[in-house]
C-alpha positions in Angstrom: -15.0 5.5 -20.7 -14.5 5.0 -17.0 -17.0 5.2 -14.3 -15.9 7.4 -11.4 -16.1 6.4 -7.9 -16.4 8.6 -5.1 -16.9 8.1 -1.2 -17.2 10.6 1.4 -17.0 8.3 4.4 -13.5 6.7 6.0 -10.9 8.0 7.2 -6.9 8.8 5.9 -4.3 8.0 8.7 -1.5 9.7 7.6 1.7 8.0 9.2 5.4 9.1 8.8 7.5 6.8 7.4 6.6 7.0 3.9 8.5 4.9 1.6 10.4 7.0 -1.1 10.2 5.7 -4.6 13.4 4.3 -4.6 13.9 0.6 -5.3 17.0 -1.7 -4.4 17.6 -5.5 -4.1 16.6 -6.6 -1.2 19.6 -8.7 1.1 19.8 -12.3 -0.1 17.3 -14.6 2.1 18.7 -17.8 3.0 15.5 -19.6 4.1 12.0 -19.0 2.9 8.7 -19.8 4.5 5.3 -20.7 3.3 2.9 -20.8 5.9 -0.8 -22.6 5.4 -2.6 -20.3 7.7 -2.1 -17.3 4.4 -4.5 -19.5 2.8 -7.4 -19.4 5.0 -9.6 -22.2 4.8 -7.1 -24.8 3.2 -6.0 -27.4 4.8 -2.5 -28.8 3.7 -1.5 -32.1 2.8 2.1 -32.3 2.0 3.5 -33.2 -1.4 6.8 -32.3 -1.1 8.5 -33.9 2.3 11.4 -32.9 4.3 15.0 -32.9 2.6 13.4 -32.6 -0.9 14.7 -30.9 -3.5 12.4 -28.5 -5.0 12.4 -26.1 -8.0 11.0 -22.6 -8.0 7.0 -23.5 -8.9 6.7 -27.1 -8.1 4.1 -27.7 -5.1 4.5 -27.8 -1.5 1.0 -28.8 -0.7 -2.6 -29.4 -1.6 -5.7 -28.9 -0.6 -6.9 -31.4 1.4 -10.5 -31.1 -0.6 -8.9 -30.3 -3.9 -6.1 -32.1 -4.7 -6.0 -29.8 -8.3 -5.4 -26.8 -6.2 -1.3 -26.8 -5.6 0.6 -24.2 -3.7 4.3 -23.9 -5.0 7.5 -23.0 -3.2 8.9 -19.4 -4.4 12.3 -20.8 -4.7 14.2 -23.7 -5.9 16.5 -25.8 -2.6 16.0 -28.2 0.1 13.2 -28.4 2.4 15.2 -28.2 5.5 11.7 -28.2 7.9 8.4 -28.9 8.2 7.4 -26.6 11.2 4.1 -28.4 13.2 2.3 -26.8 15.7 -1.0 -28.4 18.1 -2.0 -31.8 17.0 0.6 -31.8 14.2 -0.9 -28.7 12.4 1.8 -27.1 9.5 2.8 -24.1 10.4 5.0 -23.4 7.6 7.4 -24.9 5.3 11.2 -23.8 5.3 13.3 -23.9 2.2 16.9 -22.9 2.2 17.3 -21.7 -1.2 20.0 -22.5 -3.7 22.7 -19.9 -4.9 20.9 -20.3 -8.6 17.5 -20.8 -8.9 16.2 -23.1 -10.7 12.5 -23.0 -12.3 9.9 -25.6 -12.8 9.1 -25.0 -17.1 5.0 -25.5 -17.4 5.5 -24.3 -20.5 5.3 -20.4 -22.4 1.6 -20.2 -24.0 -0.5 -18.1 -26.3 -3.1 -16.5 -24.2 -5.5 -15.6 -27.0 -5.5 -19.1 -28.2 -6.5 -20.8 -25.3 -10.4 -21.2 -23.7 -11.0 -20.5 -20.2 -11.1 -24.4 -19.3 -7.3 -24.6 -20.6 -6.4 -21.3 -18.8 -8.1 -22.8 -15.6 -6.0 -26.3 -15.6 -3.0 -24.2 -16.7 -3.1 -21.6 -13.8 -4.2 -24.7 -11.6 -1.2 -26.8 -12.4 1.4 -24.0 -11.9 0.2 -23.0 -8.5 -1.1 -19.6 -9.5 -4.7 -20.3 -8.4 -4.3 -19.3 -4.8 -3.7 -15.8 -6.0 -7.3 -15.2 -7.3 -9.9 -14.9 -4.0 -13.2 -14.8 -4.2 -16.2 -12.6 -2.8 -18.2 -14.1 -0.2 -16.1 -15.4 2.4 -12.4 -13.8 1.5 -11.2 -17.2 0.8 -9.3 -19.0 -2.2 -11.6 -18.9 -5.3 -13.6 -21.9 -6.4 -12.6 -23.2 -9.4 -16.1 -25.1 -10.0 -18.0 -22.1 -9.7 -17.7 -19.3 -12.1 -17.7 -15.5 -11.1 -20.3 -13.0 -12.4 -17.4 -10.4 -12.6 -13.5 -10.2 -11.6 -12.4 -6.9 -9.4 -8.9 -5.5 -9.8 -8.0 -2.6 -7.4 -5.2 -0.6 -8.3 -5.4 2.1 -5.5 -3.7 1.1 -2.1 -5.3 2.9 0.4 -4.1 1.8 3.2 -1.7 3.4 5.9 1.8 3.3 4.2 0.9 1.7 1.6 2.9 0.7 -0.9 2.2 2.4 -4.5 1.1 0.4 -7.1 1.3 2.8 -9.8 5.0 2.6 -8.8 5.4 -0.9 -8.9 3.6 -2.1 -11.8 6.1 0.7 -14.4 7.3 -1.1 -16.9 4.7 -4.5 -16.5 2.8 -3.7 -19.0 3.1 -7.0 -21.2 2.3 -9.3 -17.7 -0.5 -7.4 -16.8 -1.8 -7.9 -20.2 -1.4 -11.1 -20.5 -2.9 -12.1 -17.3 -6.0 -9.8 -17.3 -6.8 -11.6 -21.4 -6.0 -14.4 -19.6 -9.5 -13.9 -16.3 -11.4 -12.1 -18.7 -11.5 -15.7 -20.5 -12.6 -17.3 -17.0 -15.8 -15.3 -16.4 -19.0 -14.0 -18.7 -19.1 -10.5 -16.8 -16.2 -7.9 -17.0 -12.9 -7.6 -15.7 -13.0 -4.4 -13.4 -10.1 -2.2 -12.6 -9.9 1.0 -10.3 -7.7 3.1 -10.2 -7.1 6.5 -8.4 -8.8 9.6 -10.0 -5.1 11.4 -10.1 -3.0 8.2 -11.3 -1.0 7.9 -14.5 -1.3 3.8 -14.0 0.0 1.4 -16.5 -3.3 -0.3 -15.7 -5.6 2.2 -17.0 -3.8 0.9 -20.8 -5.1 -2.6 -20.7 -7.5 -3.8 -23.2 -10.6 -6.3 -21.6 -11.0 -4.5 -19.1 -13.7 -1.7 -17.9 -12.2 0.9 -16.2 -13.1 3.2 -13.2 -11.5 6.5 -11.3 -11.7 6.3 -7.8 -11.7 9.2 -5.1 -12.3 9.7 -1.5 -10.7 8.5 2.6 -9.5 5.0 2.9 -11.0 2.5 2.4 -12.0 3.6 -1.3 -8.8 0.8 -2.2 -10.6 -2.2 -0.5 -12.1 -4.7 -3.4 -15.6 -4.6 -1.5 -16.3 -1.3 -1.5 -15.6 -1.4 -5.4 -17.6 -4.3 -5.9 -21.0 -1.8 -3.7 -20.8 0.9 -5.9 -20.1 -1.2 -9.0 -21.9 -4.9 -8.8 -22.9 -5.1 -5.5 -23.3 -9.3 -4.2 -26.3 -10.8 -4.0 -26.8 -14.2 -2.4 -25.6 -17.2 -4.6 -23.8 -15.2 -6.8 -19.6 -15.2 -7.0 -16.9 -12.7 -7.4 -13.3 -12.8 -7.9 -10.8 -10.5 -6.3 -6.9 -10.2 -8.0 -4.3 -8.0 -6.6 -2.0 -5.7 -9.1 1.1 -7.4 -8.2 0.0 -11.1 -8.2 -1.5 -10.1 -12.3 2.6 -9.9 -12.3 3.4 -13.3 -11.6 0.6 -14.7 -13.7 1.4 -12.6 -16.5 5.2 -14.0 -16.6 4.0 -17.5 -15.6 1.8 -17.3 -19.3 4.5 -15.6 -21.3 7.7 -17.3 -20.1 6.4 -20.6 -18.5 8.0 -19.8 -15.2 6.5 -19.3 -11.8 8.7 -16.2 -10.9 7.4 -15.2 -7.2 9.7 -11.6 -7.0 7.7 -9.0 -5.6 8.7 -4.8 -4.8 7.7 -4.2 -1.4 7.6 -1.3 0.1 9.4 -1.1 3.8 8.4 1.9 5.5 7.3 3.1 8.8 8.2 5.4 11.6 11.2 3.1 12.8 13.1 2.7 9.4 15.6 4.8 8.7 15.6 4.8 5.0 11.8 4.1 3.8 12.0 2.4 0.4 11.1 -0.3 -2.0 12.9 -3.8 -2.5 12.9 -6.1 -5.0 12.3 -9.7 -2.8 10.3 -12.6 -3.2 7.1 -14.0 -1.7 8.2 -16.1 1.9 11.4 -14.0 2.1 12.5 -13.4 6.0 12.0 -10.1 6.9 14.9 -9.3 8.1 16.6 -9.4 5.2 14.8 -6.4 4.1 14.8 -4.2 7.4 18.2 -4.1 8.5 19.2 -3.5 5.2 17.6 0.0 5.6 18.6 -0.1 9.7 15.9 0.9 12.2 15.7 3.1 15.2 15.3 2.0 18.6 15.5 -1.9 17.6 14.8 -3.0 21.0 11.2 -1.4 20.8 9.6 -2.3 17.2 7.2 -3.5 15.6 7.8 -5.7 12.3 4.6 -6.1 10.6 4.0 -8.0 7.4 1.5 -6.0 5.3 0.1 -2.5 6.5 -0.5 -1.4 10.2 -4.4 -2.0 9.9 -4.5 -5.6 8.8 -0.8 -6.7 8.4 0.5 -9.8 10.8 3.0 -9.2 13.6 6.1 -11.5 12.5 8.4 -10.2 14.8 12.0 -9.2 13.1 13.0 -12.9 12.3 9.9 -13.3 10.8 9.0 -13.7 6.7 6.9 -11.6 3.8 3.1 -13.1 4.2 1.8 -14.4 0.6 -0.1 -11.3 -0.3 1.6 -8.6 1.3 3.2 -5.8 -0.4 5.0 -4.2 2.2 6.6 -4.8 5.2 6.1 -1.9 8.5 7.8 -1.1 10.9 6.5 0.9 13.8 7.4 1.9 17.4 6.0 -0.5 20.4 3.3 0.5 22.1 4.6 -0.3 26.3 4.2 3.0 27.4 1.0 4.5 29.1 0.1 8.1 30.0 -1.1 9.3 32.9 -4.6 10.5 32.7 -4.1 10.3 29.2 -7.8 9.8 28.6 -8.4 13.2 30.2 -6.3 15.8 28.6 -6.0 17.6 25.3 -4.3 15.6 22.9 -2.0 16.8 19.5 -0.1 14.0 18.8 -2.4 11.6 17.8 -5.3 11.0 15.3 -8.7 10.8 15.9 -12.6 11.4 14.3 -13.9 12.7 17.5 -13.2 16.2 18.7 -13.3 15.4 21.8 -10.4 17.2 23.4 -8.8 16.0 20.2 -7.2 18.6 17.5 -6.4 15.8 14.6 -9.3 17.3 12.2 -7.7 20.7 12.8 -4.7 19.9 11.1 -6.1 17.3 7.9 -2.3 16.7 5.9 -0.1 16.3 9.5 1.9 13.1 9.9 1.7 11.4 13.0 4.5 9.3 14.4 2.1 6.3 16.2 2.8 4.0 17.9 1.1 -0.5 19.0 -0.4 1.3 21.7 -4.2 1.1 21.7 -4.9 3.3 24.4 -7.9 1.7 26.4 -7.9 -2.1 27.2 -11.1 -4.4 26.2 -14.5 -3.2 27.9 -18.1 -3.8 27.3 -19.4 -3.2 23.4 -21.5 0.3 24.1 -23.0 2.1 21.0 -21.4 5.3 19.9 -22.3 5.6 16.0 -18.6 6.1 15.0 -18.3 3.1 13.1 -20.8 4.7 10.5 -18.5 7.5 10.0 -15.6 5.7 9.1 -17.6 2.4 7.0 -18.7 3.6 3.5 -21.1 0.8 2.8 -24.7 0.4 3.0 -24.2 -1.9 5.9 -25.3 -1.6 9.5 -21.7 -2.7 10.8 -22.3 -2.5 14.7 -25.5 -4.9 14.0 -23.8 -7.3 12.3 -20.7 -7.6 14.6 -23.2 -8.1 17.3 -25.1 -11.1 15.0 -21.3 -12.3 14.1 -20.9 -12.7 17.9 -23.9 -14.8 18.6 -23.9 -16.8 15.9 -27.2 -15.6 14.1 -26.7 -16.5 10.9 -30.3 -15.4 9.6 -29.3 -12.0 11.0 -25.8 -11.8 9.7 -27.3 -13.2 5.9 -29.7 -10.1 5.7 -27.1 -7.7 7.4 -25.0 -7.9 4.3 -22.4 -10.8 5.4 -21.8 -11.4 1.7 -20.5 -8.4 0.9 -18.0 -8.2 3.5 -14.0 -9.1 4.2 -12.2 -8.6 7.5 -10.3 -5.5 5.7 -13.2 -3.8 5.5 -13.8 -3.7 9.7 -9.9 -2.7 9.9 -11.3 1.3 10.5 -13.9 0.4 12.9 -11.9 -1.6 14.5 -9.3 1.7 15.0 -12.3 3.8 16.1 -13.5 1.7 18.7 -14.1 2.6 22.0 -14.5 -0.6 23.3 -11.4 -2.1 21.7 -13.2 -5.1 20.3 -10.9 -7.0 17.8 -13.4 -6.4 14.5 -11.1 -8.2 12.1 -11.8 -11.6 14.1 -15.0 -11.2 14.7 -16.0 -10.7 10.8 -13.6 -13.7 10.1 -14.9 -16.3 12.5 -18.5 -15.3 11.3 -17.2 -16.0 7.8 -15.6 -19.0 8.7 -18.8 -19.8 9.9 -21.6 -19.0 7.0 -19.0 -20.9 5.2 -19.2 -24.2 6.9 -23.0 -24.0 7.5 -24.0 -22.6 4.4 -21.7 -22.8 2.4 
């Protein structure tokens, strides 16, 4: 029996651009790109040097304070470069992949026959373990410390987001695997959401307790699932999985290969054909868009992930670690006249301040970078409440985030929280304060003084 989930606060930006549930190969990459700063926190040190020959799943790098925890190349070639930035920092490592790929075998195992230890070294080993992230801090999980629950979201929420009950047809024996497979790393449950209206494969899975969800974005992020279902209390641990990286661990477990294919949705107001591709993690992006061809191509925006919390990558670019789709919007260099002073119908907004967006709730807007305003003092203007569904002050804890108060931003709920969950006040604000970075640094911080 599933427990239903409903929010009233948030907000839906309906973009055009949708991708339609079509999916072709993707063009051939010739070069693929891991970069370190996807795993945030880690800090690399290099196993596998330049010229190398790798195969799909053998390690790149480790972490420099866990030498267990590897982080494999999605294809098997040459390491053709190591790309440094300030002080020698990695920026990314470049393989130019072989014609046929060739996989690192760690083996095909029996799930139900192993113990979570064994599962633990296993997903370790194979470089799997950076695909499980853990509530506090929004960083790679801590194999040491075990979780009091594991969170699953099925429901992408997000702007343009690509549609997991799409992707994840016809999975059904990966998923499985890989959900027996957590449920055997933690003493709590395995939680999946889903939407209220979805027909998703994941709703079939056995260990696992599963709940409906309904309401504005961002009903999809892991932490407001985790509020309304477990909510965080200090010293205690939870795990965060995404639908299509249960995929890869699935087929690592049943076949012994690390198989890093993902279907990606490209969509956007720029594409000209919005539709899914079948790529692989690190893949250059441009292999994907001009394969659909884009309007205007001078004036775009390439965005790994979705337009809230995706990474600009610019159009020679690659696919981020744990993105799903790729977006492509319209730059924002354009500025209006008195634009802050006249009725406005093209564009979205929660206020109704001679704006008509709430007038017309299912339109698609064609948006654009712009963020209409430039960065001014923080004032108060109680719209982040209207758009942040938890039981959070958010404007207060920004402001303790800022100073550095850590007492303040412990009792403010700074467990509970990831970046994602500040992408909406960050859209809403008036003051065009970058949210995102400001939750992050304060993260970074708890975590280093804390810890």
């Amino acid at each position: 029996m599933s427990k239903d989930i409903r929010i009233r606060k948030g907000l839906d930006i309906k973009l055009v651009g949708e991708a339609e549930k079509i999916t072709v190969d993707a063009t051939r990459s010739n070069v693929f790109a891991i970069k370190p700063d996807d795993f945030h926190g880690i800090i690399p040190k290099v196993v596998a040097k330049q010229g190398t020959e790798v195969k799909a799943g053998e390690p790149l790098f480790h972490s420099k304070s866990n030498e267990k925890m590897l982080f494999p190349s999605p294809v098997s070639g040459e390491i053709v470069e190591i790309v440094r930035g300030a002080k020698r920092k990695i920026l990314a490592f470049k393989i130019l992949a072989d014609k046929e790929q060739q996989y690192a075998d760690f083996g095909a195992k029996d799930v139900n026959a192993m113990n979570g230890e064994d599962l633990k070294a296993h997903l370790l080993s194979s470089g799997c373990w950076p695909f499980i992230k853990q509530r506090p801090y929004d960083v790679i999980a801590n194999p040491e410390v075990a979780p009091k629950a594991i969170f699953i979201s099925g429901y992408a929420t997000a702007p343009l987001a690509a549609d997991y009950d799409y992707i994840l047809e016809g999975k059904e024996k990966e998923l499985q695997a890989a959900v027996t497979a957590l449920s055997k790393l933690t003493e709590g449950k395995v939680h999946v959401s889903i939407s209220k209206k979805s027909n998703s494969v994941l709703a079939s899975l056995n260990n696992t307790t599963l709940h409906k969800v309904s309401g504005p974005h961002p009903v999809g992020n892991a932490s407001v699932q985790i509020a309304k279902i477990d909510p965080l209390n200090k010293g205690e641990v939870v795990w965060v999985v995404n639908p299509q990286d249960l995929i890869i661990i699935g087929e690592l477990l049943l076949t012994g290969k690390f198989n890093a294919e993902r279907t990606i949705a490209l969509a956007g107001a720029s594409v000209k054909t919005p539709k899914y591709y079948r790529t692989k993690i690190g893949a250059e992006v441009s292999s994907v868009v001009y394969h659909s061809g884009v309007h205007d191509e001078a004036n775009i925006r390439v965005i790994s992930g979705n337009v809230l919390t995706g990474e600009n990558v610019k159009p020679d670019g690659h696919l981020g670690y744990y993105h799903s789709n790729i977006t492509v919007i319209p730059e924002g260099d354009d500025y209006e006249f008195f634009g802050w002073n006249k009725p406005i119908f093209n564009k979205i907004s929660p206020s109704r301040a001679l704006t008509f967006s709430w007038l017309f709730p299912n339109k698609k807007y064609n948006l654009n970078t712009n963020t209409n305003g430039e960065h001014r003092a923080f004032v108060v203007t109680g719209s982040y409440e209207n758009v942040f569904p938890l039981d959070i002050y958010p404007l207060q804890l920004l402001k303790a985030c800022m100073v550095n108060d850590l007492d303040a931003m412990e009792q403010l709920g700074m467990y509970e929280v990831a970046p994602e969950d500040f992408a909406l006040t960050e859209f809403v604000c008036v003051s065009k304060q970058p949210h995102q970075q400001i939750i992050r640094e304060g993260l970074d911080l708890m975590l280093k003084e804390i810890g």
